[in-house]
C-alpha positions in Angstrom: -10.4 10.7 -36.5 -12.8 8.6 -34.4 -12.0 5.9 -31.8 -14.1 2.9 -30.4 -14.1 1.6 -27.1 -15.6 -2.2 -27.0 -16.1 -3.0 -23.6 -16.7 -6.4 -22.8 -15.1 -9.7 -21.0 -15.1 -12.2 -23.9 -15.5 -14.8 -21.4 -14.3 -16.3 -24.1 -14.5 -14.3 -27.2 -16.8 -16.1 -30.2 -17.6 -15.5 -33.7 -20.0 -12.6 -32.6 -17.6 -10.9 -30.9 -15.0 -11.0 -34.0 -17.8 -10.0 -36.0 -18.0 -7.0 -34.2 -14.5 -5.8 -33.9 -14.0 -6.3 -37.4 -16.8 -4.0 -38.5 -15.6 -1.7 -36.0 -11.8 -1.2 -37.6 -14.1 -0.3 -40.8 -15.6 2.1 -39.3 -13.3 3.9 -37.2 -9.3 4.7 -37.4 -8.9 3.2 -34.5 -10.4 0.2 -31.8 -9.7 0.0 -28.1 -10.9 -3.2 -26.2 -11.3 -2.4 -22.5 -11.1 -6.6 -21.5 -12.8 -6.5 -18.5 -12.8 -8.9 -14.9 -8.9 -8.7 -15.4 -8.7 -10.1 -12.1 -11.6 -12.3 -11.7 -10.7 -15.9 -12.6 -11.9 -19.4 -11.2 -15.6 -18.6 -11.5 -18.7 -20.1 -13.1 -19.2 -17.0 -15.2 -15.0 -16.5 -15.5 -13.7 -19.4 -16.1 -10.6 -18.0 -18.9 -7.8 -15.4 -17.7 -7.8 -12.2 -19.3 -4.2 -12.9 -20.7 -5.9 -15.9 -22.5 -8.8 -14.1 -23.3 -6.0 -10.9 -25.0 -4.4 -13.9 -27.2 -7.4 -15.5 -28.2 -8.6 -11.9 -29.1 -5.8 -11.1 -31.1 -5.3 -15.0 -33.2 -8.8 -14.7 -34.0 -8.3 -11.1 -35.6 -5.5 -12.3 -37.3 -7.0 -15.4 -38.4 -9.8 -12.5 -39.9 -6.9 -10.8 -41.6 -7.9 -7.8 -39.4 -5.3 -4.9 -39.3 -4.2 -5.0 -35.8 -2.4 -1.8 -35.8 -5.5 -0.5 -35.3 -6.5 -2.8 -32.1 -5.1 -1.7 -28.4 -6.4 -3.9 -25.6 -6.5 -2.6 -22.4 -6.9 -4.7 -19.3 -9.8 -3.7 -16.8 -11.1 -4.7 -13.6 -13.9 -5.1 -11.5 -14.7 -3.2 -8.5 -17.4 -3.4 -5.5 -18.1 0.1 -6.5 -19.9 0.8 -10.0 -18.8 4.6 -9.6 -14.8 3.1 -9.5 -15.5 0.9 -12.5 -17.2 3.9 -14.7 -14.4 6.5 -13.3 -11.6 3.9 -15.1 -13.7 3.8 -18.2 -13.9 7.6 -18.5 -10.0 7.6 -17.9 -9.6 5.3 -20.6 -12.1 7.5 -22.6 -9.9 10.5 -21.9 -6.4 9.6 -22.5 -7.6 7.5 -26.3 -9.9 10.4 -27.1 -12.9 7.9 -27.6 -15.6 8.7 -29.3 -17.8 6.0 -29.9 -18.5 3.0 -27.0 -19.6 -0.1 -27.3 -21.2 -1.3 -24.7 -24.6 -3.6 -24.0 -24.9 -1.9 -20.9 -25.6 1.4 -22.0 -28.6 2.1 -20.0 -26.5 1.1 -16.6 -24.0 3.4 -17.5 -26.2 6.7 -18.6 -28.2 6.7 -16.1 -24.8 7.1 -13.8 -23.7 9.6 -16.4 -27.0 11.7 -15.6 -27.1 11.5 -12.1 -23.8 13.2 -12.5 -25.0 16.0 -14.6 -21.9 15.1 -17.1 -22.1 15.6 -20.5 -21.2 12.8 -22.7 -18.1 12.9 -25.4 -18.9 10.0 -26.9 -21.4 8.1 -29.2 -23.1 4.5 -27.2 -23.3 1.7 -29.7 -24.5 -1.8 -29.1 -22.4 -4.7 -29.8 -25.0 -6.9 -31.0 -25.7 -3.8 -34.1 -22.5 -4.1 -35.5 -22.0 -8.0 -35.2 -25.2 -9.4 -37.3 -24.3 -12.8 -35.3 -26.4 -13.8 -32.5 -24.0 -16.3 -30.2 -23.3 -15.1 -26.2 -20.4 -16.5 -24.4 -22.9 -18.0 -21.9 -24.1 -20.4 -24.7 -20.2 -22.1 -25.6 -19.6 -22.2 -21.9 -22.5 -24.3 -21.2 -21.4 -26.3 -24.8 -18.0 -27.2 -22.9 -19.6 -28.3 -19.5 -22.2 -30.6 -21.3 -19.8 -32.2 -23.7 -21.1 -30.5 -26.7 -18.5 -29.9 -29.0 -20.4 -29.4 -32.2 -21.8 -26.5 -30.8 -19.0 -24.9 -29.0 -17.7 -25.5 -32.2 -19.9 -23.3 -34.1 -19.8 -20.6 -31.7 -16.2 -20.4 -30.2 -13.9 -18.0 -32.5 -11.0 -19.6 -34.7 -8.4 -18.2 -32.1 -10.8 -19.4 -28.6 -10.5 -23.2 -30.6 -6.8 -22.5 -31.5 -5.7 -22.0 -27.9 -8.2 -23.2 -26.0 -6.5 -26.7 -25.5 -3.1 -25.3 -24.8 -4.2 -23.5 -21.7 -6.3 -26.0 -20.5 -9.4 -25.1 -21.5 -11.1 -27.4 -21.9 -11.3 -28.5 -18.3 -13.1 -25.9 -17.2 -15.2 -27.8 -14.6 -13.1 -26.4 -11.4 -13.8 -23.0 -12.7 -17.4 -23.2 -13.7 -18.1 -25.0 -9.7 -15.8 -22.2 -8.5 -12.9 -24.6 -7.1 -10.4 -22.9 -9.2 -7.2 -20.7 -8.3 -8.0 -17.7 -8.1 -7.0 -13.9 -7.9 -6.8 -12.5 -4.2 -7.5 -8.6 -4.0 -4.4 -6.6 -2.9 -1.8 -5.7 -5.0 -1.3 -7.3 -8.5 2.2 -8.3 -10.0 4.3 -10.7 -12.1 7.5 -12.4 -11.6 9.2 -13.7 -14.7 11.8 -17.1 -14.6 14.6 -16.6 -17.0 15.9 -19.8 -16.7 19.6 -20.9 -18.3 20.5 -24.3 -19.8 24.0 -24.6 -20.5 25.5 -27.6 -22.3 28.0 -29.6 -20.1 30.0 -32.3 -21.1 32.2 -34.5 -18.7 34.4 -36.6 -19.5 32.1 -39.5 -19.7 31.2 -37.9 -23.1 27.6 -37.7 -21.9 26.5 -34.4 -22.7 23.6 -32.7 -20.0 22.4 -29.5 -19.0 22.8 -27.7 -16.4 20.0 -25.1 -15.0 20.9 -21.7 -14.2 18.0 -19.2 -13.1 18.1 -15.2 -13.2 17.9 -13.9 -9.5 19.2 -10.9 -7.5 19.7 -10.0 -4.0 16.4 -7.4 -2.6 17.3 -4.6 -1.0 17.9 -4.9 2.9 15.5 -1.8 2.9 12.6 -3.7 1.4 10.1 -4.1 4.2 9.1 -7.2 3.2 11.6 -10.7 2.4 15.3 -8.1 2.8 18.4 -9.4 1.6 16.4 -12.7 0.0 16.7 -14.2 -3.3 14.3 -12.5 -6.1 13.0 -12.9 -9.4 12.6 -10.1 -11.5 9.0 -9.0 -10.5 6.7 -5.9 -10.8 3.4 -4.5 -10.0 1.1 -4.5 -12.8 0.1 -0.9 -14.1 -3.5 0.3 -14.4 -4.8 -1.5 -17.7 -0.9 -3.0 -18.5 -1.3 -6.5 -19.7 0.7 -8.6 -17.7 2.8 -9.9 -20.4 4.1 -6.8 -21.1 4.3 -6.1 -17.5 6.6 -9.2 -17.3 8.8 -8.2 -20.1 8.9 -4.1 -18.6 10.0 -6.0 -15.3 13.1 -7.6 -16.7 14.3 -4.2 -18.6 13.4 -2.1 -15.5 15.1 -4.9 -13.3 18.1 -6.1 -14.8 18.5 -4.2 -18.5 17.0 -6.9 -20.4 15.3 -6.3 -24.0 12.5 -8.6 -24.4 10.0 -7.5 -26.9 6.9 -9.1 -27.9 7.4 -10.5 -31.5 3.3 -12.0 -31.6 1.1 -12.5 -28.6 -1.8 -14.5 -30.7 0.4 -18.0 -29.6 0.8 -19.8 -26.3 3.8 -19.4 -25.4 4.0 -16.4 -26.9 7.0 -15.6 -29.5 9.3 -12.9 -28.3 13.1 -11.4 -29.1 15.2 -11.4 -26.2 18.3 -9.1 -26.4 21.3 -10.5 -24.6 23.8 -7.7 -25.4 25.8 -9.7 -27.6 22.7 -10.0 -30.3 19.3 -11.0 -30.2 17.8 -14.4 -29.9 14.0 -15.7 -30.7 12.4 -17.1 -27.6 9.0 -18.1 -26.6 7.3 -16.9 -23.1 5.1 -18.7 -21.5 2.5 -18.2 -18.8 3.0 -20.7 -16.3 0.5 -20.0 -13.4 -1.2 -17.5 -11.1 0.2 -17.8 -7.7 -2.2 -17.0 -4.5 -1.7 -17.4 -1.0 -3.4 -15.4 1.7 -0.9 -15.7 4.9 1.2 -13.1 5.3 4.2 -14.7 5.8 4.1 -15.8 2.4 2.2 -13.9 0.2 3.4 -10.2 2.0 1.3 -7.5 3.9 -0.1 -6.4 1.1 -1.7 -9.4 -0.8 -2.9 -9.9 -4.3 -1.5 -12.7 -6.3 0.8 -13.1 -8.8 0.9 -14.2 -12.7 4.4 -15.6 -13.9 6.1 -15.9 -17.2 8.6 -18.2 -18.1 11.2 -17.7 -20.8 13.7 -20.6 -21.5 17.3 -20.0 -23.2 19.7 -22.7 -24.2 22.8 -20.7 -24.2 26.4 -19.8 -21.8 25.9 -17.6 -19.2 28.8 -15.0 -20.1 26.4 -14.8 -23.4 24.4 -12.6 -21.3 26.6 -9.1 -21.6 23.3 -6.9 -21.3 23.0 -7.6 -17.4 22.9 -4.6 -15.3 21.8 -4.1 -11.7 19.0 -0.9 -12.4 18.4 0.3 -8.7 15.2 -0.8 -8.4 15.3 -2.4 -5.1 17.1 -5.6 -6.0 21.3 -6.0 -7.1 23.7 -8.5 -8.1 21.6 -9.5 -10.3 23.2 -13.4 -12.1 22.4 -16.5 -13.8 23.0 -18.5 -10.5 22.9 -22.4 -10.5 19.0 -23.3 -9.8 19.8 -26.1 -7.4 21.8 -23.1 -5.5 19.0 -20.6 -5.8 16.2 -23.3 -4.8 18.8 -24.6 -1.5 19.0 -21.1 -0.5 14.9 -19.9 -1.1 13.5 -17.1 -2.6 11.0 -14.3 -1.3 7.3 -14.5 -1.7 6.0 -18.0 -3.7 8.9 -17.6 -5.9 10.6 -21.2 -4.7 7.3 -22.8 -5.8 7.4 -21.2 -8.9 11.0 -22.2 -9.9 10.3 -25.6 -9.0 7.2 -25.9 -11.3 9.5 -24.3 -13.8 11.9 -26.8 -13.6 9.8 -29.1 -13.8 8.4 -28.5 -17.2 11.9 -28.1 -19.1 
């Protein structure tokens, strides 16, 4: 059995890269994609998340009729260090039993290898061999800035021109003159909104909704914001994507089921187990929250990415609901007007409030 492990940022991914992946899953039982600068974002030479980057990956396989089971995408990121960044790719190498990687910086990384008198257990190959296209990411990047979209056209892969106008990317000015939110080094999380509509009528007939949000109390041990209003949050996990580090959070959190039905759309299309059946949702990413000052952002920094999952449905539907232990009880639907009136730790009021605003 071999494995490949395609290294790269797909900043963002074009018909090369495809190419490449494609041939790959021919060759080999089984392709890892280490997507890397997972936390670099709002840059000339970054201008796409990596969770944007994971879906566009993943649509444009599909689009290929690729067989996916054979794809695992691992989120990577960058360190100050080279040594840090090679140690995480020989982890990776370890725990998938990898045996061949691609890589176009092969000569970087042997010459590392040798100073450390370690024997390789792998095979190098370079990208550009098993693509036969010659496009770089640097070339549709340039297309978008100088208007040219016959030629980011012919470049950009189907799913990079699929989703590229739901998340915005085609303003990528901010980013390319490195204006753009961006990630702030410290620890790395998500929060995800599970926000409530229930159907009221009064007796004016006129039906509305009302807006519940999912929130529990944090511990009055927690260091940092005790006894406040929280949103079902966690660290991310070395190479976790964050999606699924959102959905982990909520069955870790509170005993909710949310799996991951098809990650190639924006909003992505997910199951969401309430304990009296299942329901088909979509998640959606709604932004990357950073702040520097301690007093909102925590002692120990980073920045969050949060999700968003919208149900129309009676809050008593949700039998599942179970306070876990993990640093954060009574966990309810609780009126958002309530929730927002009383505040919520971290950024978390500012992200229910740009939630809100987009139902």
């Amino acid at each position: 059995m071999t494995t490949a492990l395609f290294i790269g940022r797909f900043q963002p991914p074009h018909k090369g890269h495809i190419a490449a992946v494609q041939n790959l899953t021919r060759q080999h039982d089984k392709v890892v994609i280490a997507l890397g600068s997972c936390y670099t974002v709002g840059k000339s030479r970054y201008p796409f998340l990596a969770l944007y980057r994971e879906k566009m990956l993943l649509s444009s396989l599909a689009y290929e009729r690729c067989d996916l089971s054979k794809i695992e995408i691992l989120h990577v990121q960058d360190y100050k260090d080279f040594n840090d960044w090679l140690a995480d790719i020989l982890e990776i190498c370890e725990q998938k039993k990898v045996t061949h990687v691609v890589t176009g910086n092969e000569e970087q990384i042997l010459g590392e290898l040798r100073e450390k008198n370690m024997k390789l257990p792998f095979t190098f190959v370079n990208p550009e061999e098993t693509s036969g296209i010659d496009f770089h990411a640097t070339d549709m990047r340039d297309a978008l800035l100088e208007g040219n979209y016959a030629k980011f056209s012919e470049i950009a892969a189907f799913g990079t021109k699929n989703l590229i106008a739901n998340v915005n990317g085609f303003s990528v000015k901010e980013a390319m003159e490195n204006i753009a939110t961006s990630f702030l080094p410290g620890r790395q999380t998500v929060d995800t909104i599970v926000t409530l509509q229930q159907r009221v009528v009064p007796k004016s007939g006129i039906a509305f909704y009302k807006d519940y949000v999912l929130t529990g109390y944090r511990s009055q041990d927690k260091e940092q914001f005790p006894n406040m209003l929280g949103l079902m949050g966690a660290e991310i996990k070395k190479f976790e994507s964050p999606i699924y580090a959102a959905a982990r959070a909520l069955h870790e959190k509170a005993n909710l089921h949310v799996k991951i039905e098809d990650n190639t759309f924006e909003p992505a299309h997910a199951t969401f187990d309430t304990g009296t059946g299942p329901i088909v949702v979509d998640m959606a990413f709604l932004n990357i929250y950073s702040d520097s000052r301690e007093h909102v952002a925590g002692k120990a920094g980073g920045s969050s990415q949060c999700f968003t999952i919208n149900v129309k449905a009676e809050p008593q539907k949700f039998t599942a609901i179970k306070d876990m232990g993990r640093g954060i009880s009574d966990i309810a639907f609780r009126p958002a007007v309530d929730v927002l009136r009383e505040g919520l730790a971290y950024q978390q009021s500012q992200m229910l409030e740009e939630a809100l605003r987009r139902l």
